[in-house]
C-alpha positions in Angstrom: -6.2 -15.8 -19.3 -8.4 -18.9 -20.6 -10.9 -17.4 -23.1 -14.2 -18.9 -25.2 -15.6 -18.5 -28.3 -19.3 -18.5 -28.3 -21.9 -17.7 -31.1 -25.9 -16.6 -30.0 -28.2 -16.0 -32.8 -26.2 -16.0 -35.4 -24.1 -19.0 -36.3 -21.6 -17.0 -38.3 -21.0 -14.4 -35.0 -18.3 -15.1 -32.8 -18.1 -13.8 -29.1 -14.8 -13.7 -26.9 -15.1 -14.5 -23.4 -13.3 -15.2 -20.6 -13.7 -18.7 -19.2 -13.7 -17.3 -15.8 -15.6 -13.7 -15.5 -17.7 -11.6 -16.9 -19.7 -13.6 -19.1 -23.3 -12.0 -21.2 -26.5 -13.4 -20.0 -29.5 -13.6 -22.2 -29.9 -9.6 -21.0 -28.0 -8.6 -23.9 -29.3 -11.2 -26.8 -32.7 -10.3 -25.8 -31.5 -6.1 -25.8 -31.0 -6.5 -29.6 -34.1 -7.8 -30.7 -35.9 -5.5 -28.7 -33.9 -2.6 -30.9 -35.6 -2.2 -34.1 -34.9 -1.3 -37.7 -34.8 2.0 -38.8 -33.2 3.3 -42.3 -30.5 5.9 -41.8 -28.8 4.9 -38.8 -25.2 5.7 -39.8 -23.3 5.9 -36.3 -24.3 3.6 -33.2 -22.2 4.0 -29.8 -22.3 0.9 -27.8 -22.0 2.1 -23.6 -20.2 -0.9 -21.8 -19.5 -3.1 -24.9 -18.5 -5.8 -22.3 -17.3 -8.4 -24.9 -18.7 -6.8 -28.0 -21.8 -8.6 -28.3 -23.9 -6.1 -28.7 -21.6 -4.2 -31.5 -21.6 -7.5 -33.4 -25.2 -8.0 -33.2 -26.3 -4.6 -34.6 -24.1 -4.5 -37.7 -26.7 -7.5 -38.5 -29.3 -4.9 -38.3 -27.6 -2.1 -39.4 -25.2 -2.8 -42.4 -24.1 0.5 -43.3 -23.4 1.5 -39.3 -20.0 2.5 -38.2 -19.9 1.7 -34.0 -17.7 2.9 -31.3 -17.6 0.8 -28.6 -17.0 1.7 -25.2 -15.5 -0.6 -22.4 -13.6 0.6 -19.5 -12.5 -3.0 -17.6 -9.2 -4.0 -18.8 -9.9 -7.8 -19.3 -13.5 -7.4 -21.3 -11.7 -4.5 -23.5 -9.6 -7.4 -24.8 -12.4 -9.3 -25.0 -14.1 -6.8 -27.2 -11.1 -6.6 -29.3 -10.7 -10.0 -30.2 -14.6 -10.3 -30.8 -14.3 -7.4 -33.0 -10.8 -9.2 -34.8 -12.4 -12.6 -35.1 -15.6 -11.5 -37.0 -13.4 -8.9 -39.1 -15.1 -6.2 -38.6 -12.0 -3.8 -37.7 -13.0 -1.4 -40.0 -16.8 -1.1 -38.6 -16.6 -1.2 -34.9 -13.9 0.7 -33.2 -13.2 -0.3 -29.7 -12.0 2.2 -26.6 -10.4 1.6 -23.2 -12.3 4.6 -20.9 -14.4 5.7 -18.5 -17.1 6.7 -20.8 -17.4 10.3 -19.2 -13.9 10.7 -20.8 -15.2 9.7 -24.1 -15.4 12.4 -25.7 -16.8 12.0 -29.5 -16.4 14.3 -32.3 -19.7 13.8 -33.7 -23.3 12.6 -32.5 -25.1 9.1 -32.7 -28.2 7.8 -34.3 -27.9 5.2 -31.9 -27.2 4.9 -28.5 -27.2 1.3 -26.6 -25.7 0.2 -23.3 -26.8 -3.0 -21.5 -25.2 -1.9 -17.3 -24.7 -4.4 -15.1 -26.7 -2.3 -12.8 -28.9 -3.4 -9.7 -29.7 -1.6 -6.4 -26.4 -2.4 -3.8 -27.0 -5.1 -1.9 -29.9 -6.6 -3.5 -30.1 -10.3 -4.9 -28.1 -13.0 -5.5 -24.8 -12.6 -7.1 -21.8 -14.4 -8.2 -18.4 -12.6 -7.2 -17.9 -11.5 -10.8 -21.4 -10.1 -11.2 -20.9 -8.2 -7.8 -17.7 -6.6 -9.1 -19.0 -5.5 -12.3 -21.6 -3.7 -10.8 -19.8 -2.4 -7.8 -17.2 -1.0 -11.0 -20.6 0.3 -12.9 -21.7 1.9 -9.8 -18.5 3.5 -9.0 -18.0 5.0 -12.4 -22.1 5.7 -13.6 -24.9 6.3 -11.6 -28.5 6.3 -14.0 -28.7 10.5 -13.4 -25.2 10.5 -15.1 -25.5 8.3 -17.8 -29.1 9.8 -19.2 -26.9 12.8 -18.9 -24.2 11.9 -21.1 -26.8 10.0 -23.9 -29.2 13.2 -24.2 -25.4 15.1 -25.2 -23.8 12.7 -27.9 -27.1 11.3 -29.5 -28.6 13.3 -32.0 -32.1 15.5 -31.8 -34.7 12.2 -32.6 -32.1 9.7 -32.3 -32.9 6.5 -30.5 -31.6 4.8 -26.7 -32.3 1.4 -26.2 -31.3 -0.1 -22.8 -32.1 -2.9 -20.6 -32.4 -2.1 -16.8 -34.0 -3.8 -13.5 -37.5 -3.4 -13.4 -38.1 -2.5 -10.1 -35.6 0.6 -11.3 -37.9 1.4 -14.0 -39.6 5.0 -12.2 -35.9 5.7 -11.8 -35.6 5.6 -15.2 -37.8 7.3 -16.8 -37.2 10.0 -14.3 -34.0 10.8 -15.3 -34.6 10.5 -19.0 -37.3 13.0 -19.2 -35.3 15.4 -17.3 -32.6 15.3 -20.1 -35.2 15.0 -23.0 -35.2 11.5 -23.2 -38.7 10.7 -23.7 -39.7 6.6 -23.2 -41.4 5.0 -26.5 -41.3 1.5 -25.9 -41.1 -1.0 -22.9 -41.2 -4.4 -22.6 -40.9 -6.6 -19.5 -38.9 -9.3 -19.0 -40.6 -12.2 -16.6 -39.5 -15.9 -15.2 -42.9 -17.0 -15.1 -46.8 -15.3 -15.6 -46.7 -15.8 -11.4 -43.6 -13.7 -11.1 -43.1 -9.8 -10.9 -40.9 -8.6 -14.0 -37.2 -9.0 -13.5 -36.0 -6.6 -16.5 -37.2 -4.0 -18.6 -36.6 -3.0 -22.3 -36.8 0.2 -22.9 -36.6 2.5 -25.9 -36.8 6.5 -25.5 -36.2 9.4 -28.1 -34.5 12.6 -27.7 -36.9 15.1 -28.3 -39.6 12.5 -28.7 -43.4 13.0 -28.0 -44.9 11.9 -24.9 -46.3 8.9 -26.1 -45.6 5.5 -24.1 -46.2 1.5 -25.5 -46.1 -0.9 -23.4 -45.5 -4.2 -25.0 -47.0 -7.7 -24.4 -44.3 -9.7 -21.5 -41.8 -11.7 -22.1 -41.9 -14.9 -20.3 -38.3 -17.1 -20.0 -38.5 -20.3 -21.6 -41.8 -19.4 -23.7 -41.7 -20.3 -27.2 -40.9 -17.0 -28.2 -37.8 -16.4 -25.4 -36.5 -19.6 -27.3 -37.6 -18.5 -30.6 -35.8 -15.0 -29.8 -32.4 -16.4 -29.1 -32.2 -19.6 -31.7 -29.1 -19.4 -33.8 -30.1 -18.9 -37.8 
């Protein structure tokens, strides 16, 4: 298997990815700087690392964060690893081949992040990788499940940030508040002012109050997409 080494944001952070796959789109880029700072996260669990981006990304964020990342296809787990080998950060991020239901940690997060290759079945247009990632994420994590699973390992007030098709946004929310997931923050991805939103950011807190902000859109190709994913 052919593999590239890509940076985003940060010229000093190195992605592996397969030259023909799975490969992150500006979803996951765009995930991160939606996350924000806050003093005493300790332990982050990344949900579908896919090739470690997003573990990579954070420790920017979060120095003193120790991450266990989760990824259950065989090809993006080596991925992962080699991301994780490549930046030298084997003694921060701590990769696993599972099903994440069979993850099964001995402690609870701070943080909680996952970035699914999720859409409705049978809606849009998809490359054949795309399709099997999702058909994968669909067969091993439905929305009800995963809210589920977070509102268990993250910690009372701890924070889950993930990125999700819009027109799946009532969805949700649904789910989240039935687990005590409470929405803080959500910000909508668009192609154009003219176009419905074709992503959502969203940011809830176990235990949180019933507060919602939505933030201003985020148009592709503004100043501020390109601004949001220019390498430092």
């Amino acid at each position: 298997m052919e593999f590239t080494i890509d940076s985003i944001i940060y010229s000093d952070v190195k992605i592996v990815q397969p030259v023909n796959g799975f490969r992150f789109s500006v979803d996951s880029p765009l995930l991160y700087r939606f996350i924000r700072e806050k003093a005493g996260v300790k332990n982050i669990l990344d949900i579908g690392s896919g090739s470690g981006i997003l573990s990579v990304l954070l420790l920017k964020k979060f120095s003193k964060a120790q991450i266990d990342a989760v990824e259950i296809d065989k090809l993006m787990f080596e991925c992962l690893c080699k991301t994780v080998e490549i930046n030298g950060l084997s003694d921060r991020v701590k990769p696993y081949h599972c099903d994440i239901f069979k993850f099964k940690p001995s402690k609870k997060y701070d943080l909680v992040v996952c970035n699914p290759p999720y859409r409705k079945i049978g809606t849009g247009r998809l490359c054949k990788e795309d399709r099997e990632n999702i058909a994968r994420f669909n067969e091993s994590m439905n929305i009800e499940d995963l809210m589920d699973y977070v509102s268990k390992v993250l910690k009372n007030r701890g924070l889950f940030y993930m990125s999700y098709d819009a027109d799946m946004l009532v969805d949700i929310i649904y789910f989240g508040r039935k687990k005590r997931l409470e929405p803080k923050r959500i910000r909508f991805l668009h192609s154009s002012l003219e176009k419905q939103a074709r992503l959502a950011f969203v940011e809830f807190i176990l235990g949180g109050g019933a507060e919602l902000k939505i933030e201003p859109p985020l148009i592709q190709k503004s100043e501020e997409f390109e601004n949001l994913l220019k390498s430092k």
